[in-house]
N, C-alpha and C positions, 0 to 999 in steps of 0.2 A: 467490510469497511465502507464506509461512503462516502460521497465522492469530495465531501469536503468539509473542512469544519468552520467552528465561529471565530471571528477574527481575535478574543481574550484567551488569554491563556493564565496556568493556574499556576505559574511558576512566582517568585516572588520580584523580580526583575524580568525581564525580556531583552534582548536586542528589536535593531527593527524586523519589522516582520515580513514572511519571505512575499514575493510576487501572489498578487491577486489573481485567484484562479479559476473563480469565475463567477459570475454576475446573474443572479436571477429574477427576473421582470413576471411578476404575476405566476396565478396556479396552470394559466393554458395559455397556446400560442394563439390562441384565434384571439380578434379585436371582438369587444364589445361582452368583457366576458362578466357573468353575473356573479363567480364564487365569492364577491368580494376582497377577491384579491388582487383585483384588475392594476391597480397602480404598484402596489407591494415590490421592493427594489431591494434584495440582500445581497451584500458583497460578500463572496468567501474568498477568505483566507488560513493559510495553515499556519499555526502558529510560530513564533518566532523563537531562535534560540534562548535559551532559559539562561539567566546569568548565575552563577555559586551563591550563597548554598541551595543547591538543591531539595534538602529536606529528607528526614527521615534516613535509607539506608541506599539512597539514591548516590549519594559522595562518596559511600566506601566503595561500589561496586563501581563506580567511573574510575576511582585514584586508584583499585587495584587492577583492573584492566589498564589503564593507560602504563602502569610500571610494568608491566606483561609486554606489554607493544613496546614499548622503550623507544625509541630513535621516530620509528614508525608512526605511531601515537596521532599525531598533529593528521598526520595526513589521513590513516586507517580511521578517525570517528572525523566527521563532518563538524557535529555537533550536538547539542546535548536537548532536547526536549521535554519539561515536565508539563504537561496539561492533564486535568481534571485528576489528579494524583497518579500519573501514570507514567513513566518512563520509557524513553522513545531515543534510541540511540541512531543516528544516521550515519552511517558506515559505507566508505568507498566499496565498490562491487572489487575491487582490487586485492581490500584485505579481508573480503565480508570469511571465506575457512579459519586464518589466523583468528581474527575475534571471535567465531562459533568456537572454535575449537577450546581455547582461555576459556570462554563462558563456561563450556560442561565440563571441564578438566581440572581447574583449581579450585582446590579444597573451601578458599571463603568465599568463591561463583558458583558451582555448580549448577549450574542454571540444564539440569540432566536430556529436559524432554522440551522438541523444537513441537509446536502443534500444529506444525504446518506453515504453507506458506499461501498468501492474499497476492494477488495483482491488485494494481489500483491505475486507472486510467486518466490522467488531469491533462487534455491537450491545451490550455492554457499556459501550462507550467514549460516554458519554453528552454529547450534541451534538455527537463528532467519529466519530461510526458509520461513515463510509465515507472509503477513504484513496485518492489514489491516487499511484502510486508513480512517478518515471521516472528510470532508470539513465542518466545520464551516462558519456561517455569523450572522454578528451581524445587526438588520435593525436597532436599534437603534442608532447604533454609524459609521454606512456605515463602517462597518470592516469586513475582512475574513483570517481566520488563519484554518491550518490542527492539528489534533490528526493522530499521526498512532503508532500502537501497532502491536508488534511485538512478534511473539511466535513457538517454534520448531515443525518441522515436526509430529515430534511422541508424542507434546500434544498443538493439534492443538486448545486449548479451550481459548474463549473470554465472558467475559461478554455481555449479549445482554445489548445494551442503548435505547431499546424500551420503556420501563419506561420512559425516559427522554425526548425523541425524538420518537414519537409514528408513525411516518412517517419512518420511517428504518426498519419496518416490513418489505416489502416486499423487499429492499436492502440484509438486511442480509439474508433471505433465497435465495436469488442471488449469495452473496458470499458462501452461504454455498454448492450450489449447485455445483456451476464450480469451489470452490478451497476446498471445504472442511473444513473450518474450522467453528466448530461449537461453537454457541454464543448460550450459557449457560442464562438461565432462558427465552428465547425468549420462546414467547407461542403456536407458533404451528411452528416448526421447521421443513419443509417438502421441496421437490422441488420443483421449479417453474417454469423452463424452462425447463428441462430433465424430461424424464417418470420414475415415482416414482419406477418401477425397475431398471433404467443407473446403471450401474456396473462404478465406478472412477467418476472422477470430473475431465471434460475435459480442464479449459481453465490453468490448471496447467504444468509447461513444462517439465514434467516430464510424462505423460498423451501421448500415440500412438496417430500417425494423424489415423491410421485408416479407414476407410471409404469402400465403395463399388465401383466395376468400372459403370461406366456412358455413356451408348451410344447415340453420337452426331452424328448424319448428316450420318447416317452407319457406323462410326468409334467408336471406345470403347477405350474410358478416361480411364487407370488407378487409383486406387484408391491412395488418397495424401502418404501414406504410401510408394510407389512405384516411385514415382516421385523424381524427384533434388529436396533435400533438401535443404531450405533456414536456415539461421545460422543466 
């Protein structure tokens, strides 16, 4: 996923749209820069909740999960998302099992296989800094809609959906590795790509490039730290 998208969304109404997340000035951080991009100023934003009808098969699959949540409902979905024909449910981290669960369990959901789960890092998005994402598919009904749950910096904790989806084992100790946020009841919560002492969680953008210099051809590469910074 990256790190942000175009302020339009594809739905047929919108609310307003959520907090601006962040602002990018040119191809490089040095002055005086030749790409022709030197003034180039795009604001991201993530798109705004989507108003009814949704379109397509997007309204049965919201109205039959929300009579599944019953009482719950209002609070268990944030809100509803369509951009670029894609469905985007935002789900408190509270009820995100109860909604996994409905989605691969009732006969006109079965949304069967979770393909994982993304972090997504936006430190703009002030006390929803860290997202994370997971693609749903339904084989039974050739359908695929996203859950992404959203939770602040300084209480980075999600329910593991291991239980539900026993394949996101090694997904979440992914996310938990490079963005940190830890998924709560997962059963062996460790790293997976970094050595089990890495100090931070690198692929968050808040995280040092860091690095070591590199000698090439008898020349020595600066370490990315020291380089033009790309923005």
């Amino acid at each position: 996923m990256s790190d942000g998208k175009d302020i339009q969304a594809a739905g047929p109404e919108t609310r307003e749209p959520l907090p601006l997340i962040n602002v990018r000035e040119g191809l490089f951080g040095a002055r005086g820069d030749t790409s022709g991009f030197d003034r180039f100023v795009r604001h991201v934003q993530m798109p705004g909740a989507t108003e009814r009808p949704y379109g397509e098969w997007f309204d049965g699959v919201v109205d039959i999960l929300t009579e599944l949540l019953g009482d719950a409902a209002d609070e268990a979905i944030e809100y509803v998302v369509v951009d670029r024909g894609e469905l985007t449910l935002y789900v408190h981290r509270d009820h995100l099992l109860d909604v996994a669960r409905h989605l691969r369990d009732d006969q006109d959901l079965r949304f069967e296989m979770c393909l994982g789960v993304s972090g997504v890092h936006y430190p703009a998005d002030k006390g929803r800094e860290l997202h994370a994402v997971y693609p749903l598919q339904s084989i039974t009904h050739n359908r695929r809609l996203r859950l992404e749950v959203a939770v602040s910096d300084s209480d980075a904790r999600i329910p593991s959906v291991v239980s539900v989806y026993p394949m996101n084992n090694w997904h979440e100790r992914e996310t938990w590795d490079f963005f940190g946020i830890v998924f709560e009841g997962h059963p062996s919560l460790a790293r997976i790509e970094m050595p089990d002492d890495w100090v931070g969680h690198p692929q968050r953008k808040d995280y040092p490039l860091g690095g070591i210099p590199v000698e090439y051809k008898g020349a020595e590469i600066p370490s990315p730290d020291e380089r033009r910074q790309y923005r």
